[in-house]
N, C-alpha and C positions, 0 to 999 in steps of 0.2 A: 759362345760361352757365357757372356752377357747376361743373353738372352733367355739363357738358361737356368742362371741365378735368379734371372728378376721373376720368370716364372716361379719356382722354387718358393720363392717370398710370395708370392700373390696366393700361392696355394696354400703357405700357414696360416696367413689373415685370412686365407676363405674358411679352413676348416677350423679356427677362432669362433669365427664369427656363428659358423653353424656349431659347435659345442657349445659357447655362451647361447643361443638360442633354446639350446635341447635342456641344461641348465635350468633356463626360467622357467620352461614348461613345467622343467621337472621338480622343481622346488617345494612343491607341499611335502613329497617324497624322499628329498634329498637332506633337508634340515634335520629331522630327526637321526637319520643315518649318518650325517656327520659331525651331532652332536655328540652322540654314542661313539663315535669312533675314536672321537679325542678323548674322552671319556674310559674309553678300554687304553689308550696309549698311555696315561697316566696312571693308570690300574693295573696293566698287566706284569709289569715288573717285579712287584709286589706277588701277585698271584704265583708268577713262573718261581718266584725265589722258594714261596712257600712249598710250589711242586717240587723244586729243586730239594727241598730236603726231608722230602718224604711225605707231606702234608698228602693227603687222597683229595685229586681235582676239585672233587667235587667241594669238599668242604673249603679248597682254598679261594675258588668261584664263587664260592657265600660268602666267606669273611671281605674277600674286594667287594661284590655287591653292599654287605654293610655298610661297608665305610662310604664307599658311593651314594645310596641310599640317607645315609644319617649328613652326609654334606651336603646332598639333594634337600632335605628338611629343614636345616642347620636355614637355606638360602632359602628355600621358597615358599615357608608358613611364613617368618617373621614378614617378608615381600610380600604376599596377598595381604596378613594382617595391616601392611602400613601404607600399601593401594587404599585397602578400605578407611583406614580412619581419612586420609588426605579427599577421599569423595567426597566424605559423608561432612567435611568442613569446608567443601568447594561452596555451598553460598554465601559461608561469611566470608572469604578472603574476595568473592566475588563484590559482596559490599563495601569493603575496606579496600578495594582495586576501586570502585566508586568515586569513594571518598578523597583515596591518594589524587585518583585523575583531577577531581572538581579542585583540590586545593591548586594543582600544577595549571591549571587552566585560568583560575584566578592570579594566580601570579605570572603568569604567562601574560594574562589581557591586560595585566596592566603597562606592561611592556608594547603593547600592540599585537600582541603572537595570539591568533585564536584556534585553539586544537580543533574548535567542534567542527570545522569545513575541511580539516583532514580526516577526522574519526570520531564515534559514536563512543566515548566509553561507558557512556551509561548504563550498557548493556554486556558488559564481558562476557558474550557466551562461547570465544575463543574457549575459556577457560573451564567452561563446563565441558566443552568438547575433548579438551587435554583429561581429565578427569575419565573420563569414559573410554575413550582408549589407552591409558594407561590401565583401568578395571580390565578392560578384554584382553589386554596383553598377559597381563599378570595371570588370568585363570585358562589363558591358553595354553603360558607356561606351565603350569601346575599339570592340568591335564596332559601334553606331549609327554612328561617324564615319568609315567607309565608302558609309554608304550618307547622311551629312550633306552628305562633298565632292561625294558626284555630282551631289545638289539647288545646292550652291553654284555648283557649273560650270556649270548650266543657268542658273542665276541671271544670274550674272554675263554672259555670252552675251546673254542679254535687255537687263540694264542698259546693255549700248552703244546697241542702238536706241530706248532709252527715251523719251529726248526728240524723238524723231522722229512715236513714235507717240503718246506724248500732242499732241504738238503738234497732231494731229488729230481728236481726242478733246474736249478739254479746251480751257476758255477759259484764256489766261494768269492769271489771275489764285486759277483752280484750280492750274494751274500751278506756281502761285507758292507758294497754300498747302502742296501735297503738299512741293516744294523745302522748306520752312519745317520742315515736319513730318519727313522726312527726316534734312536738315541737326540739327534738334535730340535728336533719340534719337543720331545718328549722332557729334556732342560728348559727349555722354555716356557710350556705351559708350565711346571714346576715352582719355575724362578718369577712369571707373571702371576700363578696365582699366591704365591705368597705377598709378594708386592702389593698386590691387588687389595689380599686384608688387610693390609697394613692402610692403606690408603682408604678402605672403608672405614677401619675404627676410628683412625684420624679424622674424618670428615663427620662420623656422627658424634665426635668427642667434642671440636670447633661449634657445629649446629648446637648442640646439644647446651655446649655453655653459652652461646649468645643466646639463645633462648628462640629461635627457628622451630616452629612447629613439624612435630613428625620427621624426628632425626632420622632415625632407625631408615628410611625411605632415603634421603642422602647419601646416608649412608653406604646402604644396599645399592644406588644408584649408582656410587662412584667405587664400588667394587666390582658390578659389569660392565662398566664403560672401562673401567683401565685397562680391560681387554684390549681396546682400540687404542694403536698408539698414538702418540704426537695431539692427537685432537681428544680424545676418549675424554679425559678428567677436563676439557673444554667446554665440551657439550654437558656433562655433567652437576659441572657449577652453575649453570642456567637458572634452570627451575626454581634453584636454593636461595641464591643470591635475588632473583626475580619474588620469591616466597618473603624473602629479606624485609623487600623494598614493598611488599604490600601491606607485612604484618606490623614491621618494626620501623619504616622510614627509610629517607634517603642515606641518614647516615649511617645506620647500623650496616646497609648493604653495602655500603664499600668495607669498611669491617670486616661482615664474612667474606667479601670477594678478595680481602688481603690474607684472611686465612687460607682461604683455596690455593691461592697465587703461591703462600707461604709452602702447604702440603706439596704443591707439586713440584716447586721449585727442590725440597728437601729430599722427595724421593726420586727426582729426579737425576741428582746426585748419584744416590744411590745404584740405580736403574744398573748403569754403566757396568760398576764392579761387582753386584750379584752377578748381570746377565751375559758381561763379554760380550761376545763377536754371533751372541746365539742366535740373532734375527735376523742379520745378514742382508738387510735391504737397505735401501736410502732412502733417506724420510720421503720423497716425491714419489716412489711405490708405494711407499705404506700409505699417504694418503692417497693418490689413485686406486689402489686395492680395496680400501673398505669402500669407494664410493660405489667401484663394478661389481663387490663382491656382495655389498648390502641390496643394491640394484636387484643383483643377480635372486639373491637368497634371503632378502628382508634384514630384519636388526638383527639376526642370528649369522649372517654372512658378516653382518659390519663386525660382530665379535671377533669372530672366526677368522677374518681375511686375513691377516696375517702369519699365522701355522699353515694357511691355503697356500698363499704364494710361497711360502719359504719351501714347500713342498714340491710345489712350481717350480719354483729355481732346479731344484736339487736333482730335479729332473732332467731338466733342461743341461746344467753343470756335467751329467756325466753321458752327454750326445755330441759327438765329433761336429753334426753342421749347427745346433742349435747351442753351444757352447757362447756364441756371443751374447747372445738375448739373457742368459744367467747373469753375464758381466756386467751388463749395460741395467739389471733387477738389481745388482748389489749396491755396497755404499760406494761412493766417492772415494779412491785411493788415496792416503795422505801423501801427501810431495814429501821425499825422498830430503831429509835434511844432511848435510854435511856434517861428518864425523868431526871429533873435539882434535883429531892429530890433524885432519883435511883443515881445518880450518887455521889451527897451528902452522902449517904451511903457508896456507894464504897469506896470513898476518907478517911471516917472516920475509914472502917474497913482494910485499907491501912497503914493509921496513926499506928491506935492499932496492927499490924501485928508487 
């Protein structure tokens, strides 16, 4: 019986490993399709509502494309525009990166610390390289979300006869789960991307007043990394705070690096009472997730990973042998505190001791 189990396990980890295999293959093909996906999940509600009362598909299929379309704009002109201005001033921060180095290096030597047998900064072409892939990222973006709406339009189209065709499929009570499973990714990308603005206009409003070149790019910056939890607005404050310390000094960067600290700590806060119980993982999945899932599917995986697994889960939650592996995905159960009468008792049989 053993022996049977521990097979059983060796055959989820094999066929793991060959899915995540088929995965990377398949990844030029699969990013677009699940960007569209999440995309029609946060659309279609909207769409169905309007079929629901009488709207003709077709027009209620264009009205969610608009709003998709004009939030697709809304993100990724002001983004190529603020790629391009941040290249086209890659050589002077390049020289003012120069400058910073020589002074730290002077003041270093007089100490006895000499940078130049660690590194060359005379030459920052790290920095020209960051510039150049950020430019190909940004107009690769731009280009996929031609070919993201068209998968959405198909989507969406489908989502009105949804329930028609499950209904024939599926017993209600599958029914019910998919709804569940659904409805819960579908609150969350909801309640994240509101957050998410919130946490861009805050970051280009902080930039913006310390005088940080090329808010709007922070901004926009720390609007798709809030996707990613726990680390996302980590990775984010990098570049900015790094931009900080080249253009304005050492001290102005801890400054903006307090505002950042401030923002997130603030919606932080927050997070909790918008989003509830709606991500349902423990911080050591979410970060293992974005690292497999980025792996897997590039920086649109690292977004994404989290509605992946919680999907994962959700999966796994309603299958009698893989019910643990959901458990062992979720948060940390808190310890079970003693009631105010349980404790009332204790105190009394304390007394009488």
């Amino acid at each position: 019986m053993a022996l049977g189990k521990g097979a059983r396990i060796l055959a989820i980890i094999a066929s793991i490993v060959v899915i995540g295999a088929g995965i990377k293959l398949a990844a030029p093909l699969l990013v677009p399709v699940l960007v569209a996906a999440f995309i029609a999940i946060v659309t279609a509600p909207l769409v169905m509502w309007l079929c629901d009362r009488g709207v003709p598909t077709l027009v209620a299929v264009l009205l969610g494309l608009l709003i998709d379309v004009a939030a697709g704009s809304a993100l990724g002109f002001p983004l190529a525009g603020a790629v391009a201005t941040f290249t086209e001033r890659v050589p002077k921060y390049a020289a003012m990166l120069s400058g910073r180095m020589e002074e730290a290096e002077a003041w270093l030597a007089g100490r006895g610390i000499y940078l130049e047998s660690i590194y060359d900064f005379s030459e920052p072409t790290w920095l020209l390289n960051l510039a150049t892939v950020m430019a190909q990222s940004a107009a690769s973006f731009v280009s996929q979300m031609v070919l993201v709406l068209l998968i959405v339009a198909f989507m969406l189209f489908e989502s009105t006869g949804l329930r028609e065709k499950l209904a024939k499929v599926a017993t209600p009570s599958q029914i019910h789960e998919l709804s569940a499973a659904a409805r819960e990714v579908n609150t969350y990308l909801v309640a994240k991307t509101v957050l998410s603005v919130m946490t861009g206009v805050a970051v280009f409003v902080w930039c913006w007043w310390r005088g940080v070149d090329v808010p709007l790019l922070w901004g926009l910056l720390a609007y798709l990394l809030n996707y990613i939890p726990t680390v996302g607005q980590v990775i984010a404050a990098i570049p900015a705070i790094a931009l900080a310390f080249v253009q304005l000094g050492p001290g102005e960067a801890l400054v903006v690096a307090a505002g950042f600290g401030a923002i997130n700590l603030a919606i932080g806060a927050i997070e909790p009472r918008v989003m509830g119980d709606a991500l349902g993982l423990s911080a050591l999945v979410v970060l293992v997730s974005m690292v497999v899932w980025g792996w897997l599917l590039g920086p649109v995986g690292a977004l994404v990973s989290a509605p992946l697994t919680m999907v994962i889960k959700h999966g796994l939650a309603h299958s009698e042998e893989l019910r643990w592996m959901a458990e062992l995905l979720g948060p940390t159960p808190k310890p079970a505190g003693k009631s105010p009468a349980k404790e009332k008792d204790s105190a009394d049989e304390l007394s009488r001791a």
